[in-house]
C-alpha positions as CSV (number, residue, x, y, z in Angstrom):
1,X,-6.2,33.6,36.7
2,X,-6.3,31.1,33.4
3,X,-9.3,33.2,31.6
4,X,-7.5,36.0,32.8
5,X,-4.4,34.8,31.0
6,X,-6.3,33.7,28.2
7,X,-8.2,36.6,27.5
8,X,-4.7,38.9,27.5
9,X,-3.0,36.1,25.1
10,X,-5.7,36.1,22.9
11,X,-5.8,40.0,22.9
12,X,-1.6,40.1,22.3
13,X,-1.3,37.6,19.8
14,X,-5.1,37.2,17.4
15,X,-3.4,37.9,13.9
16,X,-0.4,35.6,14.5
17,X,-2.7,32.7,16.2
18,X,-5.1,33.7,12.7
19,X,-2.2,33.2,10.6
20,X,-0.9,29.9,12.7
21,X,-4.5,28.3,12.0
22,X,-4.4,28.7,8.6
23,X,-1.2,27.3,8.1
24,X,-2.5,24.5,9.9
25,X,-5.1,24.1,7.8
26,X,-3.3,24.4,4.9
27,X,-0.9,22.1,5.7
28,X,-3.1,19.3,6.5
29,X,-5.0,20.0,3.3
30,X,-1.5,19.4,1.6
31,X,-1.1,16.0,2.8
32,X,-4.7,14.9,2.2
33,X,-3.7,15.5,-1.4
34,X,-1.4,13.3,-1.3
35,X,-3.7,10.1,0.0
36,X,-4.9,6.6,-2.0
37,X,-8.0,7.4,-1.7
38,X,-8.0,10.9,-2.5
39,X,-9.6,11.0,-6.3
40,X,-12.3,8.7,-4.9
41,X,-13.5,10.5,-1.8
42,X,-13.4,14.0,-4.3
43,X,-15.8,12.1,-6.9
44,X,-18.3,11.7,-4.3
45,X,-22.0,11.7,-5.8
46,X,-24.3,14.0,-3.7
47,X,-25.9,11.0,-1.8
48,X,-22.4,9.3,-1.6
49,X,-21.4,12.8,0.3
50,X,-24.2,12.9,2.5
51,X,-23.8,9.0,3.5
52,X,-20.0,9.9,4.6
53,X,-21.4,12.7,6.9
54,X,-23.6,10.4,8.3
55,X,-21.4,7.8,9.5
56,X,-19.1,10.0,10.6
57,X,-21.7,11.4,13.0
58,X,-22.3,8.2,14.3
59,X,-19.1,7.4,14.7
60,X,-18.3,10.4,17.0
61,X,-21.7,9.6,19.1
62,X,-20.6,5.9,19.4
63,X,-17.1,6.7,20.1
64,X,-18.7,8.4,23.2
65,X,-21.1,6.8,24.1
66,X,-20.1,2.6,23.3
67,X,-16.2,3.3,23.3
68,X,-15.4,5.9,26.4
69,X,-16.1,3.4,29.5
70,X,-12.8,3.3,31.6
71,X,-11.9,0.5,33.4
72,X,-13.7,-1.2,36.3
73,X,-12.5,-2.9,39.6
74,X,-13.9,-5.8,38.4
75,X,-11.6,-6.7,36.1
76,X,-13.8,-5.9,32.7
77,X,-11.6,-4.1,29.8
78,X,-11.4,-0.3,29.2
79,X,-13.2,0.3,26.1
80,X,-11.9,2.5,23.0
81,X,-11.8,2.5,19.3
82,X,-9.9,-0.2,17.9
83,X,-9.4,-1.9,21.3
84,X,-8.0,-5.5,20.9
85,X,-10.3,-7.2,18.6
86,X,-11.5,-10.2,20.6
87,X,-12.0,-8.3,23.4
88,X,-14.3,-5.8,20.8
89,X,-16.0,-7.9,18.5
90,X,-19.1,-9.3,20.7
91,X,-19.7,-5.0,21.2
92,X,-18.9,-4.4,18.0
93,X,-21.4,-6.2,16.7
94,X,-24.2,-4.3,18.4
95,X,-23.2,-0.9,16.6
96,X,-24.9,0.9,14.4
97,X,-21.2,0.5,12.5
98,X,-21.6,-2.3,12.4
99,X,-24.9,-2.3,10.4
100,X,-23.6,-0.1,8.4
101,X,-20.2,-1.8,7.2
102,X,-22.1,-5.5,7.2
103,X,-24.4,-3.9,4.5
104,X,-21.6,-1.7,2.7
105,X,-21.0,-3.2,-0.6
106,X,-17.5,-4.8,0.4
107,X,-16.1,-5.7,-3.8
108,X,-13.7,-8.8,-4.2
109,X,-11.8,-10.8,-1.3
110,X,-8.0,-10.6,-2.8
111,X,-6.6,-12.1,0.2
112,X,-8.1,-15.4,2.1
113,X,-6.8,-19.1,2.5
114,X,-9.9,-21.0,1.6
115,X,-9.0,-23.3,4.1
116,X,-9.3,-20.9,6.9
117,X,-12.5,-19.5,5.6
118,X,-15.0,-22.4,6.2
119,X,-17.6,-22.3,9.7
120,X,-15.4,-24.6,11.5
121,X,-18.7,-25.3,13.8
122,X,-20.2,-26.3,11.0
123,X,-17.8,-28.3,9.6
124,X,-17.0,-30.7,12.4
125,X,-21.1,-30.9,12.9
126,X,-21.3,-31.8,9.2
127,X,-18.5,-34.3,9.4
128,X,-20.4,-36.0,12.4
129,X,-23.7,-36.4,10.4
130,X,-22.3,-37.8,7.4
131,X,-22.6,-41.5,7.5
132,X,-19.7,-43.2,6.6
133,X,-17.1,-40.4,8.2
134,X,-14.2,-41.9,10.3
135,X,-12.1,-40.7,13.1
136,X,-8.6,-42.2,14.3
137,X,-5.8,-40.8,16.4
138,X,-2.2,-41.0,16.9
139,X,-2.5,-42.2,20.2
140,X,-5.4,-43.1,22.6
141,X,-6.5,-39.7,23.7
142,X,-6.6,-40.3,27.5
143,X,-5.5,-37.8,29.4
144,X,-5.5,-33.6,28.8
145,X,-1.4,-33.5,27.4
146,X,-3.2,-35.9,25.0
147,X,-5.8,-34.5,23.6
148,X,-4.1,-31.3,22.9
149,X,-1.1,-32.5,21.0
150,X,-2.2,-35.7,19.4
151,X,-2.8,-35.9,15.7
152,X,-6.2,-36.2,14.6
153,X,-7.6,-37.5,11.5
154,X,-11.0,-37.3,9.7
155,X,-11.3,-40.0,6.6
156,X,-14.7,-41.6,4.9
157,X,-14.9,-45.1,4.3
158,X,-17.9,-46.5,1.8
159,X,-17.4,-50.1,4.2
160,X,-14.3,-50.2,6.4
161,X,-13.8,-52.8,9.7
162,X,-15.6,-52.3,12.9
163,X,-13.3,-50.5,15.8
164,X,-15.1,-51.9,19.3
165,X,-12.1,-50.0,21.1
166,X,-13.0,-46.5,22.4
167,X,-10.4,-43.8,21.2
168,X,-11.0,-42.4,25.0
169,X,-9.7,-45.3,26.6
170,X,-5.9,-46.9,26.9
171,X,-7.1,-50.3,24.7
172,X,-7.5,-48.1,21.5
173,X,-5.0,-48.9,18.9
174,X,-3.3,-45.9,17.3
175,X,-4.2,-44.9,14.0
176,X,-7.5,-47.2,13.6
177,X,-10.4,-45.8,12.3
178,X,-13.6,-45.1,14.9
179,X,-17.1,-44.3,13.7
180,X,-17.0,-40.0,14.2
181,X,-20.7,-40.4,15.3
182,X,-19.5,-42.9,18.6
183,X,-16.8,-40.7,19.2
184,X,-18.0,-37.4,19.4
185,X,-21.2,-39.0,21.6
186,X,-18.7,-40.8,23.9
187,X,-16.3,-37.7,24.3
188,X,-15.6,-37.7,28.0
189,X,-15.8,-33.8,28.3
190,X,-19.6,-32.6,27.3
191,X,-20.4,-35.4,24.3
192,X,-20.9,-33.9,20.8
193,X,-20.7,-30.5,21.7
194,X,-17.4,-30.8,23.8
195,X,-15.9,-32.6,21.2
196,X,-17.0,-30.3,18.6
197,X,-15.3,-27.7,21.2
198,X,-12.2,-29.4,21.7
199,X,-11.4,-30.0,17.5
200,X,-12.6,-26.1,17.1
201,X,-9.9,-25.6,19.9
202,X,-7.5,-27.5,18.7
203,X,-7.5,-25.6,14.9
204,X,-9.0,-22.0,15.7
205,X,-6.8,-18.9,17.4
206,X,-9.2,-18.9,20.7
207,X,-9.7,-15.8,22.6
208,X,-7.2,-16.0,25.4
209,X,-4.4,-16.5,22.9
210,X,-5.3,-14.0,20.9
211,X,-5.2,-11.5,23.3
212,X,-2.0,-13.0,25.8
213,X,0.9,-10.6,25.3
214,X,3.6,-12.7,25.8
215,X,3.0,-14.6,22.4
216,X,4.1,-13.5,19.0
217,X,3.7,-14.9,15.7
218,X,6.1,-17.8,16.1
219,X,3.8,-19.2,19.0
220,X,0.4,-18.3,17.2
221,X,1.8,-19.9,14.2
222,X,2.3,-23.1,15.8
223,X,-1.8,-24.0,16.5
224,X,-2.2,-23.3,12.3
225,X,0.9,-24.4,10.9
226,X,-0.4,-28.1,10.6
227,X,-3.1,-26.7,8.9
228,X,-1.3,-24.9,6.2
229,X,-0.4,-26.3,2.8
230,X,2.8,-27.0,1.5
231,X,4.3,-23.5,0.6
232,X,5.7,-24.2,-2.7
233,X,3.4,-25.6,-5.2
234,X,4.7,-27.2,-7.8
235,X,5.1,-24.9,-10.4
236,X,4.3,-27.5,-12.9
237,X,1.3,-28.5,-11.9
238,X,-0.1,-25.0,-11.9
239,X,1.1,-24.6,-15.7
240,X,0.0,-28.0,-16.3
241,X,-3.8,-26.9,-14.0
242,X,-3.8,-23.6,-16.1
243,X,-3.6,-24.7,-19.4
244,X,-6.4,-27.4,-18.6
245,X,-8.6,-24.8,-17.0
246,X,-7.6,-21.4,-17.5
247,X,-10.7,-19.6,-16.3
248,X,-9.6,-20.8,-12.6
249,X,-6.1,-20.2,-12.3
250,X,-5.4,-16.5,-11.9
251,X,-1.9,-16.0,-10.6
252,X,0.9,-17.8,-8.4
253,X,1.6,-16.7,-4.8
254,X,4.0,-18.9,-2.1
255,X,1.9,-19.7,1.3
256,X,2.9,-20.0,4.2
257,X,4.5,-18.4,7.5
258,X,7.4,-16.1,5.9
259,X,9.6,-16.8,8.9
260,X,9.7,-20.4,8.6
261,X,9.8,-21.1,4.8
262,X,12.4,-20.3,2.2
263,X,12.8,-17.0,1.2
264,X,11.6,-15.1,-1.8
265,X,15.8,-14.3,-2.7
266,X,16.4,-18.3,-2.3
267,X,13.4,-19.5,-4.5
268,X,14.3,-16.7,-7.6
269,X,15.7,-19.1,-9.3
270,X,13.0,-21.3,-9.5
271,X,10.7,-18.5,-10.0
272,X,12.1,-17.1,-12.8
273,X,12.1,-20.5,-14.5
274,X,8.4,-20.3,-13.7
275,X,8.0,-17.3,-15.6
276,X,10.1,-18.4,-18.7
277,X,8.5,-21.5,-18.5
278,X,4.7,-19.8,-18.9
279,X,6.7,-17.8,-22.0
280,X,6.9,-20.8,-23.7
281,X,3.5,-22.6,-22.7
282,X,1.7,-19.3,-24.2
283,X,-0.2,-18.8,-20.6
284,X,-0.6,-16.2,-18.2
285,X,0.2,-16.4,-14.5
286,X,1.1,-13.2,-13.1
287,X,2.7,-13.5,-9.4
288,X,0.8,-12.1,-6.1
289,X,3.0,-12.5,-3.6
290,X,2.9,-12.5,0.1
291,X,5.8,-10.1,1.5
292,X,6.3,-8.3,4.4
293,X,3.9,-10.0,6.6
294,X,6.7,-9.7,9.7
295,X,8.3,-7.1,12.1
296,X,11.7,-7.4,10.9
297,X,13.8,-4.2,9.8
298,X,16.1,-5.4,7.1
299,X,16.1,-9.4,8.2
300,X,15.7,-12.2,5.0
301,X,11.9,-11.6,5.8
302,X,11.7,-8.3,5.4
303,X,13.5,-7.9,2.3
304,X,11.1,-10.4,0.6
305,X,9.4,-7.3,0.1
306,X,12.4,-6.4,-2.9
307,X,12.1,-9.1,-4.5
308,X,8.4,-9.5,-4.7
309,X,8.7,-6.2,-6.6
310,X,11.4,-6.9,-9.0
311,X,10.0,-10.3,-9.7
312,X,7.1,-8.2,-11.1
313,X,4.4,-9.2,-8.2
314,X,0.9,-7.4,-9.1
315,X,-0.3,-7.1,-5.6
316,X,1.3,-7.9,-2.4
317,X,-0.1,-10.1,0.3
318,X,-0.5,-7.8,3.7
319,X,3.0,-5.7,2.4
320,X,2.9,-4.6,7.0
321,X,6.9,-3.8,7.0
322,X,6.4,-2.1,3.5
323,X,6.1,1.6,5.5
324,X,9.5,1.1,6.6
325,X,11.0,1.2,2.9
326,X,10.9,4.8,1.5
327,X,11.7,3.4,-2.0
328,X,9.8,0.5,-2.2
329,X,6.7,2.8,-1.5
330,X,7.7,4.6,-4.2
331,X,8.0,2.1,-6.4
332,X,5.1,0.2,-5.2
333,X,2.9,3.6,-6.4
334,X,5.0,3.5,-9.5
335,X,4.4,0.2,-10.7
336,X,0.3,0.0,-10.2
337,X,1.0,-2.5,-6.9
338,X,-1.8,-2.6,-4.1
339,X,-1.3,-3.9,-1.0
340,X,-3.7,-6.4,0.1
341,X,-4.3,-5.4,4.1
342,X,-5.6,-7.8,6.8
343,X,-5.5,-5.8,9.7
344,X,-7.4,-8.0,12.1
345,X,-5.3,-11.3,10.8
346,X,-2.1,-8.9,11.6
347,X,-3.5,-7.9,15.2
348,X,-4.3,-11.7,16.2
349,X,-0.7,-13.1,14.6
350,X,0.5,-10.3,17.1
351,X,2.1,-8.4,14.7
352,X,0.6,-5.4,16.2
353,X,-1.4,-5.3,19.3
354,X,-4.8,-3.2,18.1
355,X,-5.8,-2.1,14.7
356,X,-4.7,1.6,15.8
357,X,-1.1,1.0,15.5
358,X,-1.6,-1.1,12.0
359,X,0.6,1.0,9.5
360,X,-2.0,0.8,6.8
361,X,-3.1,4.6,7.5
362,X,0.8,5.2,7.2
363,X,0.7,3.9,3.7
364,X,-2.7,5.5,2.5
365,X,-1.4,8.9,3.0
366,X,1.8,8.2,1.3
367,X,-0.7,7.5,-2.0
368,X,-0.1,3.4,-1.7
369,X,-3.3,2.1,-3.2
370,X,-4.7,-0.5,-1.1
371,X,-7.6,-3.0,-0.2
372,X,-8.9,-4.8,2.7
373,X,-8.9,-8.6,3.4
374,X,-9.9,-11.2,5.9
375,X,-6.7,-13.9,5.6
376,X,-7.9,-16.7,8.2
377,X,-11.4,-15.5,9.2
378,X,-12.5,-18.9,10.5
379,X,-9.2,-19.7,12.3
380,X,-8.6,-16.4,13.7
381,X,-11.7,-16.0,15.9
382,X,-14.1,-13.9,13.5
383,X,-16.8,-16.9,13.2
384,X,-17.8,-15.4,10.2
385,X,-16.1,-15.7,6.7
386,X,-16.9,-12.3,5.7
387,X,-15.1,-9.0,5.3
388,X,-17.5,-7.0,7.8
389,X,-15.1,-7.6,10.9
390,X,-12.1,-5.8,9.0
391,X,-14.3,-2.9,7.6
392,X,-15.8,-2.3,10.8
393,X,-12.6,-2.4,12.5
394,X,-11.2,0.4,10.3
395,X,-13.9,2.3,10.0
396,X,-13.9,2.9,14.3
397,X,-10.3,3.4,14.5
398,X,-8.9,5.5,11.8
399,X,-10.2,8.9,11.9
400,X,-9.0,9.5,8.2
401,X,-10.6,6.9,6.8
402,X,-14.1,7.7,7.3
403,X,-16.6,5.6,5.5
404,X,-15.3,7.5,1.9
405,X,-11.9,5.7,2.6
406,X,-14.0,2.3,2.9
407,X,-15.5,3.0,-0.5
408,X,-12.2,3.6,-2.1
409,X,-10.9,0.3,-0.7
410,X,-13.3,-1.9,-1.6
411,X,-13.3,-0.1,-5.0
412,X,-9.1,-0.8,-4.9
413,X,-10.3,-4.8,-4.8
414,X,-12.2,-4.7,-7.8
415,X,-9.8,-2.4,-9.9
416,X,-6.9,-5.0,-8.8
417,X,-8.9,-7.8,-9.1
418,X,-8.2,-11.0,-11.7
419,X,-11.3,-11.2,-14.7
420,X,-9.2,-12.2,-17.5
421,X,-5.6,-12.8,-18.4
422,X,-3.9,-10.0,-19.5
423,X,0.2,-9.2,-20.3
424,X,1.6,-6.4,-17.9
425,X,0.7,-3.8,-20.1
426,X,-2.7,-4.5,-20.7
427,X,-3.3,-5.0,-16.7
428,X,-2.1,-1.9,-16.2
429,X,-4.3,0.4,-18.4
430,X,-7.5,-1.5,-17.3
431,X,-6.6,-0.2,-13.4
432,X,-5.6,3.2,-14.9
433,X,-9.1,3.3,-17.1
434,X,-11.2,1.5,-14.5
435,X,-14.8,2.1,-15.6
436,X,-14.0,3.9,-18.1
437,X,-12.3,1.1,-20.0
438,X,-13.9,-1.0,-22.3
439,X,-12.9,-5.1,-20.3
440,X,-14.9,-7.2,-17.7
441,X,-13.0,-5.0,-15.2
442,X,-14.7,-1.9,-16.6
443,X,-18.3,-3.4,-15.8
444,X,-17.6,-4.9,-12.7
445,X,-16.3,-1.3,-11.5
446,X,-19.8,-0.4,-12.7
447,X,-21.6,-2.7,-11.2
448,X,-19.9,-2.1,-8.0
449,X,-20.4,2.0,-8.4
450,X,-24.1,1.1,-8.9
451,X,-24.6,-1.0,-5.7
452,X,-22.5,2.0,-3.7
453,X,-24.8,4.2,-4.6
454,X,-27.9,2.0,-3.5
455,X,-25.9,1.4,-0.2
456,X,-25.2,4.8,0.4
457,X,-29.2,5.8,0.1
458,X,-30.1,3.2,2.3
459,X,-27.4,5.0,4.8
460,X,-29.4,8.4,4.5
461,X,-33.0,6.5,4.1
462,X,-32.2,4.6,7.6
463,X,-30.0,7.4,9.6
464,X,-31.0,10.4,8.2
465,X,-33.9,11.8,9.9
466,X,-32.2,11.5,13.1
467,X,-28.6,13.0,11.9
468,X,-29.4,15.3,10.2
C-alpha cells in the first residue's frame, strides 16, 4: 500500500515536488551566504577543498560507526555526536578526528586563564620534588569533611623550623608549615599519589560534577572561585606595567564569575577613567571584555553584554547570551567584534548541557565572526592545555561547520589577535586587510595560510587513498 501510494504521489505531483526542491535548495544557499565563515570556505585552494571533503567523509563513517551505539542495560552511555563531553573525551580521543583536529593548525589562544592552563598532575608532582617546598593547613586534616573544605597552602622556605606534628593527625597545629615531601608520603589515603589525587580533586571540575544535572554554574563555580584572581585589577598598575613593558600588556579585561562580581554598568565609571587616563599616559590598552558568559534574558548579567560594546570592547569573552540580542549582533558585525567561544568550558559550567545546543552555530550563520578557545582546560577536566578538545568537539557536532568552518576560526584568532598597539582605526583596517596588509598581522596571517596548506596535504597524503 505505501509504494503504491508513493508511486501515485510521485506521478500526481513531480513538477511541483521539482519546484519545492529547488526552493529548498535555494533557500538554504541564501542563508549560507550569509555565514562568518563564508568568504573563507569560498577561497578554498584546491588541496584545501579536497582536505574538507575528506573529513567530512570521515565524519559521516564515524558518526556511524563510533557515535550510533544506543544504550545498554548495563548502565554504559548512549553514544552520539557532541554527547556530554566527559562522558566523550576518552572515545574521542581514539578518532581519526581527532588526529585530524590535534594536527590542524589551531592559530592564537584569545581566551585562557593561565592559571587554569598548567598540568595540574604535574604541578603538584613538581611541587613535591622541589626541596625546600612547604605545606600547612587550616586545620589538622583528620577526617573526610576536612580534607575537602580546609584551606590548603603551598609556600618555599630557603631554612624554615622543623614541624614533627603530622598534618593527618589531631596534634598538628593549624597553619604551620610541613615538609610537602612527608606529607604527601604520609597521606593516609594511597601516599603520594592519593594525595596528588585529593589536591587535583580539590582544584579541578572532576567527572561526576561535570556531568551531574542538578548543578549549575553557581555550584561549579564554587570548587574554582578560590582559585580565581581578584576581578578588578588595578587599573593603575596595568598603566603603570604597560608603560614599563609595553610589549606584554595587550589589553584590559575584568575576570571573574559575572554573576558574583560587579557589573560592567556599575564599574563604567571607573572604566572610562581608565580610558581617559591611557589618553593622557600616551599608551594603548584596548578593552576585551568578558560578557554574556550566563543564561540570563535581560538580568544585570546579561546586559553586560551592552555595555562591553559601547565601552568600545574589541573582542568579547564567550559573548553565549549574545544570540538572544538582535541588535547587539548587528552591532557586533558592525563594529569588527569577534566573539571568543569556549564551548566545552560553557558545557562543564553547565551553561548548556552538550556542545549541540551551544549557540555558537546560531551566531556563525548570522555573519558574527568568531574563534575558538579553551578558558580553564586544566581545571575543567581536558588534562591537556591545548585547543584540540574544543576543535574536535565542533568539528563532530555541527554539521555546518565542517573542517572549512575550523579553518576560518582559527584564522578569526589570528586576524583578531594583539601584535602591536594600534588606535581603533588602525586595528580595524589590519582585520579588514588581513594578509593583504602591510603589519605583523599581515605575516602572521601568512604564516598561518602556509601551515593550513601543509596541514591540509597531510589530510589527503594520510586519508586519501582510502576516501577517495
Amino acid at each position: 500500500m505505501a509504494d503504491q501510494r508513493s508511486v501515485s504521489v510521485s506521478g500526481d505531483i513531480s513538477d511541483v515536488l521539482a519546484k519545492q526542491l529547488k526552493a529548498r535548495n535555494a533557500l538554504i544557499a541564501r542563508e549560507k551566504e550569509c555565514r562568518s565563515d563564508r568568504a573563507f570556505k569560498e577561497s578554498l585552494s584546491p588541496a584545501a577543498q579536497r582536505a574538507c571533503e575528506i573529513v567530512s567523509k570521515i565524519r559521516e563513517e564515524e558518526q556511524q560507526t563510533i557515535w550510533r551505539n544506543v544504550r545498554t542495560d548495563d548502565g554504559e552511555p548512549e553514544l552520539f555526536p557532541g554527547m556530554m563531553f566527559n562522558l566523550a573525551k576518552s572515545l574521542m580521543e581514539k578518532t581519526k578526528l581527532w588526529r585530524i583536529a590535534e594536527r590542524m593548525p589551531k592559530g592564537a589562544l584569545l581566551h585562557c586563564h593561565l592559571s587554569a592552563t598548567v598540568d595540574m598532575a604535574w604541578l603538584f608532582e613538581t611541587a613535591i620534588n622541589t626541596p625546600g617546598m612547604k605545606f600547612s593547613a587550616a586545620c589538622p586534616l583528620t577526617s573526610a569533611k576536612v580534607l575537602n573544605k580546609a584551606g590548603v597552602s603551598f609556600r618555599f622556605y630557603k631554612s624554615a623550623p622543623e614541624v614533627k606534628e603530622s598534618i593527618w593527625e589531631s596534634n598538628y597545629v593549624a597553619n604551620s608549615w610541613v615538609d610537602v615531601q612527608v606529607a604527601a608520603d604520609t597521606f593516609p589515603e594511597g601516599g603520594r599519589k592519593g594525595f596528588i589525587k585529593w589536591l587535583q580533586d580539590r582544584t579541578c571540575i572532576v567527572e561526576e560534577e561535570s556531568i551531574q544535572h542538578h548543578l549549575g554554574v553557581d555550584d561549579i563555580w564554587r570548587n574554582l572561585v578560590s582559585n580565581i584572581t581578584d576581578p578588578v585589577i588595578d587599573m593603575k598598575c596595568c598603566i603603570k606595567a604597560k608603560k614599563a613593558y609595553p610589549h606584554l600588556i595587550a589589553g584590559y579585561d575584568l575576570v571573574g564569575q559575572e554573576d558574583l562580581g560587579k557589573t560592567h554598568l556599575e564599574l563604567t565609571p571607573e572604566l572610562l577613567w581608565f580610558k581617559e587616563e591611557c589618553k593622557k599616559e600616551g599608551v594603548q590598552i584596548p578593552f576585551f571584555f568578558h560578557a554574556g558568559e550566563c543564561l540570563g534574558d535581560g538580568d544585570s548579567t546579561d546586559q553586560n553584554l551592552f555595555d562591553a560594546i559601547l565601552l568600545g570592547t574589541r573582542r568579547i569573552g564567550h559573548g553565549f547570551s549574545l544570540y538572544k540580542h538582535p541588535i547587539l549582533i548587528d552591532m557586533v558585525k558592525e563594529k569588527r567584534i569577534l566573539v571568543e567561544a569556549c564551548p566545552i568550558s560553557n558545557e562543564v559550567l553547565r551553561l548548556t548541557m552538550t556542545v549541540l545546543a551551544h549557540p555558537l552555530p546560531g551566531l556563525l550563520s548570522r555573519g558574527v565572526a568568531a574563534s575558538l578557545s579553551n578558558d580553564d582546560p586544566a581545571l575543567l577536566g581536558q588534562g591537556t592545555s591545548g585547543m584540540t578538545h574544543d576543535f574536535c568537539s565542533a568539528l563532530q557536532a555541527w554539521d555546518n561547520v565542517g573542517l572549512g568552518g575550523l579553518g576560518s576560526l582559527a584564522e578569526n584568532s589570528v586576524r583578531w589577535a594583539v601584535f602591536e598597539d594600534q588606535d581603533d582605526e588602525r586595528w580595524i583596517s589590519a582585520i579588514d586587510a588581513g594578509h593583504n596588509g602591510a603589519g605583523i598581522k599581515a605575516q602572521r596571517l601568512k604564516d598561518w595560510a602556509q601551515m593550513w596548506e601543509e596541514f591540509c596535504q597531510w589530510v589527503i597524503n594520510e586519508f586519501g587513498d582510502y576516501y577517495s
